[in-house]
Legacy VTK file of the C-alpha trace (Angstrom):
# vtk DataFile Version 3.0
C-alpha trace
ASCII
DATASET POLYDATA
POINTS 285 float
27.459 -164.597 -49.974
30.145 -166.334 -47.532
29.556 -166.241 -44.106
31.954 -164.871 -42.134
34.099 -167.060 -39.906
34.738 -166.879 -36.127
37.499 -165.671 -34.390
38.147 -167.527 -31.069
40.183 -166.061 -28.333
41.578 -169.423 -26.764
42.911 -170.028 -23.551
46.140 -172.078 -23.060
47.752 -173.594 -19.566
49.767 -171.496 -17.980
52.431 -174.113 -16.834
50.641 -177.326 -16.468
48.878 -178.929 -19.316
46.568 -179.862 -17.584
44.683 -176.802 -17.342
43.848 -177.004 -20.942
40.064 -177.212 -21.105
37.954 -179.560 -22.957
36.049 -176.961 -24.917
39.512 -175.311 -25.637
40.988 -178.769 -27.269
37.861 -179.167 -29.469
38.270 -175.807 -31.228
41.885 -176.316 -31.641
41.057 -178.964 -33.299
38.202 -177.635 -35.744
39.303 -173.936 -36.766
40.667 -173.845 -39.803
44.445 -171.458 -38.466
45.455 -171.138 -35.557
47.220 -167.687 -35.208
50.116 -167.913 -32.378
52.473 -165.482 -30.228
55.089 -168.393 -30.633
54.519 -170.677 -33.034
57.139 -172.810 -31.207
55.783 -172.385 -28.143
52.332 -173.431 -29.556
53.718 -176.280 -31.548
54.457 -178.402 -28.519
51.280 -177.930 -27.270
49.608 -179.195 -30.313
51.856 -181.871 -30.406
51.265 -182.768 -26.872
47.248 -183.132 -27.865
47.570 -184.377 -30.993
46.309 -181.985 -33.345
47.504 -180.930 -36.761
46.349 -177.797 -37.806
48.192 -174.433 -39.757
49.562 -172.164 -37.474
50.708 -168.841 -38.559
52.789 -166.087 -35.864
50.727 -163.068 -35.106
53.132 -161.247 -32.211
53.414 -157.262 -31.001
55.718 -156.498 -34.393
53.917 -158.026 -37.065
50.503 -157.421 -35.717
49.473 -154.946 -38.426
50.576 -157.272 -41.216
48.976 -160.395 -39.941
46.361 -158.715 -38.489
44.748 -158.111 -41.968
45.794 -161.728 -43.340
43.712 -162.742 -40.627
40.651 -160.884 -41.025
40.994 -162.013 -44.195
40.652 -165.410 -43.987
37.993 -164.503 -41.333
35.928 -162.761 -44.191
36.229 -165.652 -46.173
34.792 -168.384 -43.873
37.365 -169.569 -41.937
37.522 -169.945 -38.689
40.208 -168.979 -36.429
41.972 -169.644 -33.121
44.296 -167.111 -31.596
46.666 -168.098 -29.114
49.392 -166.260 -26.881
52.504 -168.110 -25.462
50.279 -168.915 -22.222
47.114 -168.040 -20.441
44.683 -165.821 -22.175
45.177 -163.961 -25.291
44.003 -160.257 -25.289
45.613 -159.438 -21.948
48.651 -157.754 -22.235
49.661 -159.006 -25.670
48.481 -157.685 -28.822
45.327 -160.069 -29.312
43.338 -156.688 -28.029
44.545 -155.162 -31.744
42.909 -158.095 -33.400
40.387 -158.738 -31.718
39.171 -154.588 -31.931
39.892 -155.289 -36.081
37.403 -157.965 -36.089
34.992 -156.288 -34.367
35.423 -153.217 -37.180
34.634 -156.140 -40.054
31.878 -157.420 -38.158
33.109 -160.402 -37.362
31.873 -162.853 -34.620
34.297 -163.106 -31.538
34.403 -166.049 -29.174
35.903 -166.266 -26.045
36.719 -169.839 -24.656
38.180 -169.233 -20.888
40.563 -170.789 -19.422
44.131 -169.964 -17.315
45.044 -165.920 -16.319
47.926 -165.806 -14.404
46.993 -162.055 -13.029
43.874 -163.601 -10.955
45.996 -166.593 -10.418
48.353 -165.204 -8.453
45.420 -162.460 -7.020
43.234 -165.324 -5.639
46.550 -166.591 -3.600
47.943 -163.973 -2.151
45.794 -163.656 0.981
45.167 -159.788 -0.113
41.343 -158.313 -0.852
40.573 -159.709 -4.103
36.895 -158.104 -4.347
37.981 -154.997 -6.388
41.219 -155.257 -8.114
42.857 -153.143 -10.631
44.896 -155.205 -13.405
48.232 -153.289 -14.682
49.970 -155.606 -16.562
53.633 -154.510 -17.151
54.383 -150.828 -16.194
55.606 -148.855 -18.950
58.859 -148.662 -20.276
59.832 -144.926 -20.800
60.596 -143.264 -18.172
58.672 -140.197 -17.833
55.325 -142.468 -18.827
56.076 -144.982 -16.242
56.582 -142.401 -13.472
53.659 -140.528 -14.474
51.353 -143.842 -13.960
52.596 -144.715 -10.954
52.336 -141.097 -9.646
48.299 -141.740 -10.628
48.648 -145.417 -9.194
49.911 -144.315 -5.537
46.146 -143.062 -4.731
44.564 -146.558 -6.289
42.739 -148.237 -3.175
42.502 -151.297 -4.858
44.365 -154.010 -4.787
46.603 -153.918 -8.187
48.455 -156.909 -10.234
51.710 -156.522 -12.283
53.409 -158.685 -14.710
56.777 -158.188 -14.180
60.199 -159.941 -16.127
63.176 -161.705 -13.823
65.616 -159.744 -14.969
63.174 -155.976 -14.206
61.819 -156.925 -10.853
64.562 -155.404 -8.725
64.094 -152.180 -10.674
60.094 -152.595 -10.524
60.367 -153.068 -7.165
62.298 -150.427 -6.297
60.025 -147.778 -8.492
57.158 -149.084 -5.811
58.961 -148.140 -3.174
59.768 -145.098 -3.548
56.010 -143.786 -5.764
53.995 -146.034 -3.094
56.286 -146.187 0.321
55.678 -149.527 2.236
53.176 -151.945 0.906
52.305 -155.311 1.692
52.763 -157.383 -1.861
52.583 -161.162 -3.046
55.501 -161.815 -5.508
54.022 -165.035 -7.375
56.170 -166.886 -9.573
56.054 -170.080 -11.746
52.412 -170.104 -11.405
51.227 -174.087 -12.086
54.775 -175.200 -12.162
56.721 -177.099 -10.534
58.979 -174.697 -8.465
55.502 -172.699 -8.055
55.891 -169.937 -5.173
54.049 -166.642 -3.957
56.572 -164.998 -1.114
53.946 -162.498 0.897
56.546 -160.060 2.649
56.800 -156.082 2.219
57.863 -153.903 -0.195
61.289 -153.033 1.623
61.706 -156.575 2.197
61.477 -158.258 -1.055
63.941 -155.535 -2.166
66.382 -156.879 0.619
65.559 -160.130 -0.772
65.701 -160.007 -4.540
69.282 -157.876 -4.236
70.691 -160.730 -2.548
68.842 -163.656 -4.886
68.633 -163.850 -8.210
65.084 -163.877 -9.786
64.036 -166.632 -11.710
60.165 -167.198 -13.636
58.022 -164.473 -14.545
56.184 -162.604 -11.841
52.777 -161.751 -10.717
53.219 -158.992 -8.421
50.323 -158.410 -6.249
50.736 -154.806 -4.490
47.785 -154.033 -1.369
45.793 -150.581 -2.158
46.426 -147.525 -0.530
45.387 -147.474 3.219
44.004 -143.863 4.903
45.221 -141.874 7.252
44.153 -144.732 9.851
45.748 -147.183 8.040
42.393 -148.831 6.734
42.169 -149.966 3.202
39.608 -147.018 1.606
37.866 -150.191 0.468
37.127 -150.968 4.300
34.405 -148.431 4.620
32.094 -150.419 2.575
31.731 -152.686 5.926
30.845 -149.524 7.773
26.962 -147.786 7.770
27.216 -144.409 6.813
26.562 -143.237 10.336
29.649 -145.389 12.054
31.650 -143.988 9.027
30.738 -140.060 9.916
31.527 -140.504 13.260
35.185 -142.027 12.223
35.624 -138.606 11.274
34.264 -136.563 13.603
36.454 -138.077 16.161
39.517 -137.159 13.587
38.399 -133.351 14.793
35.911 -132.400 11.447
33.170 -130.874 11.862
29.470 -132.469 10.469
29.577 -130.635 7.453
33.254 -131.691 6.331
32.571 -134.879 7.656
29.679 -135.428 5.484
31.625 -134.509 2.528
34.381 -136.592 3.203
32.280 -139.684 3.298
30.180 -138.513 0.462
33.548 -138.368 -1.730
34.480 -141.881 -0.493
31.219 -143.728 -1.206
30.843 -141.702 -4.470
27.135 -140.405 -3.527
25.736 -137.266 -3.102
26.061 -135.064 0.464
21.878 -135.267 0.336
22.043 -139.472 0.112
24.579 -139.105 2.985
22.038 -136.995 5.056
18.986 -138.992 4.297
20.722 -142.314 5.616
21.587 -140.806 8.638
18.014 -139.568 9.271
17.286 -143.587 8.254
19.469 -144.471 11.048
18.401 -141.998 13.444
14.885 -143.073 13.157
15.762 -146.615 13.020
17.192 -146.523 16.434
14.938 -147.575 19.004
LINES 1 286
285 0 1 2 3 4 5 6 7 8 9 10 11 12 13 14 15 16 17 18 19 20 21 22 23 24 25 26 27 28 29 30 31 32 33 34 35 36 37 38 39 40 41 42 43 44 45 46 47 48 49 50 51 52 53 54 55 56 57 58 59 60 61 62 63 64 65 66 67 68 69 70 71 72 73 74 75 76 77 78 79 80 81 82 83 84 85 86 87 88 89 90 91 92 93 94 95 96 97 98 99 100 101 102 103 104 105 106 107 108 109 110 111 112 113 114 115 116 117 118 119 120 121 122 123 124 125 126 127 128 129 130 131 132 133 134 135 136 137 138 139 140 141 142 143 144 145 146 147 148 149 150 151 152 153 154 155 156 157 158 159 160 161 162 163 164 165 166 167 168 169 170 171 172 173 174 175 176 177 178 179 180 181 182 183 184 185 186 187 188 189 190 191 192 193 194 195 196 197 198 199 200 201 202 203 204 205 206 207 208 209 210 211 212 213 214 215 216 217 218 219 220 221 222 223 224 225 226 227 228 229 230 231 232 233 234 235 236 237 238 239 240 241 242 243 244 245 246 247 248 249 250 251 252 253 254 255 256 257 258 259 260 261 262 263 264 265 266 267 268 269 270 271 272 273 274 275 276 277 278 279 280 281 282 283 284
């Protein structure tokens, strides 16, 4: 019986070549296809390291097709590298078809890490990066992509975007008016050479972007929604659950809303919200 092959998920720079890992060059190098967004694209990579190996496209329109010549040549031993146009296959590209195929034929999947411009531009834009909610691009139709940013308005996280040139004004302007004023990191040409990440408002980098045209694809990095205080809901973590109550007891609730309120926000019960209070009390000297 033939064992099966591997398929590796490979990570590819970004911008700078550079960033290609060690570990990432080796399996270029020893799979037996590499399967590419671009094989253009991927071409000049491999030509940059030296290695000669079949490529064959695997992209969003011809995923079904190539997705079982693939497998395929998975089942028969082979191994195989799969490659977007930059950074990370999987994410926001149809590697997550392939990859969920594989899986269904039993078939070993390897990630080898390496560049994401989402965390990328996350990491440098100054903005809470300990919970983060990952977007990609918004949708396209109209009714879906109001519908998810009617859901996304309420997100207290902080959330990335991929966004085109030639669609930010129009993205931007969708966040306005779904999420009002925002503090967001617009990071372009991430690696590069004309690298940038402009921190401004929402309002602001519409004032901005109407007067300049947009060039490089964009990370946009959009702050989570604050409360009524204008805290980030993710703040509260940094607060005991007694200093927390009382936040909302001086807001004019009484102890029993109060307690609910904070039980919603930490996402525990109004009993585990009681008994830490008594933990408190008791604590006190």
């Amino acid at each position: 019986m033939i064992e099966r092959g591997t398929l590796y998920l490979v990570a590819t720079p970004i911008g700078n070549l550079e960033d290609i890992t060690l570990r990432a060059i080796r399996i270029l190098k020893e799979v037996n296809l590499i399967a590419a967004e671009d094989t253009r694209q991927t071409l000049k990579l491999l030509n940059h390291l030296g290695i000669s190996k079949p490529l064959t496209s695997y992209f969003r329109h011809n995923e079904s097709r190539k997705g079982e010549y693939i497998i395929g040549k998975l089942l028969d031993g082979e191994n195989v590298a799969l490659v977007s146009d930059a950074g990370t296959p999987g994410i926001s590209d149809p590697g997550e078809e392939l990859v969920s195929l594989a899986i269904q034929n039993h078939i070993k999947v390897s990630p080898i890490p390496g560049p994401v411009a989402a965390i990328s531009g996350l990491i440098v834009s100054g903005l809470q990066t300990g919970r983060f909610a990952f977007e990609g691009f918004l949708p396209m139709n109209k009714r879906a992509r109001k519908e998810r940013m009617e859901v996304l308005k309420e997100e207290p996280r902080t959330m990335l975007y991929y966004e085109a040139p030639h669609k930010l004004i129009h993205t931007l302007k969708d966040m306005y008016q779904n999420f009002g004023e925002r503090k967001i990191v617009l990071a372009r040409e991430i690696t590069k050479v004309f690298e940038e990440a402009v921190r401004i408002n929402l309002s602001e980098a519409i004032s901005l972007y109407e007067d300049k045209n947009p060039k490089g694809e964009f990370v946009i990095v959009v702050e989570g929604k604050k409360d009524e205080m204008g805290k980030s809901q993710l703040d509260w973590e940094e607060l005991s659950i007694t200093q927390h109550l009382k936040i909302y007891i001086e807001l004019g609730m009484n102890q029993k809303e109060a307690m609910k309120k904070v039980a919603e926000e930490r996402n525990i019960s109004k009993k585990d919200v009681y008994k830490e209070i008594v933990k408190e009390k008791n604590l006190t000297p």
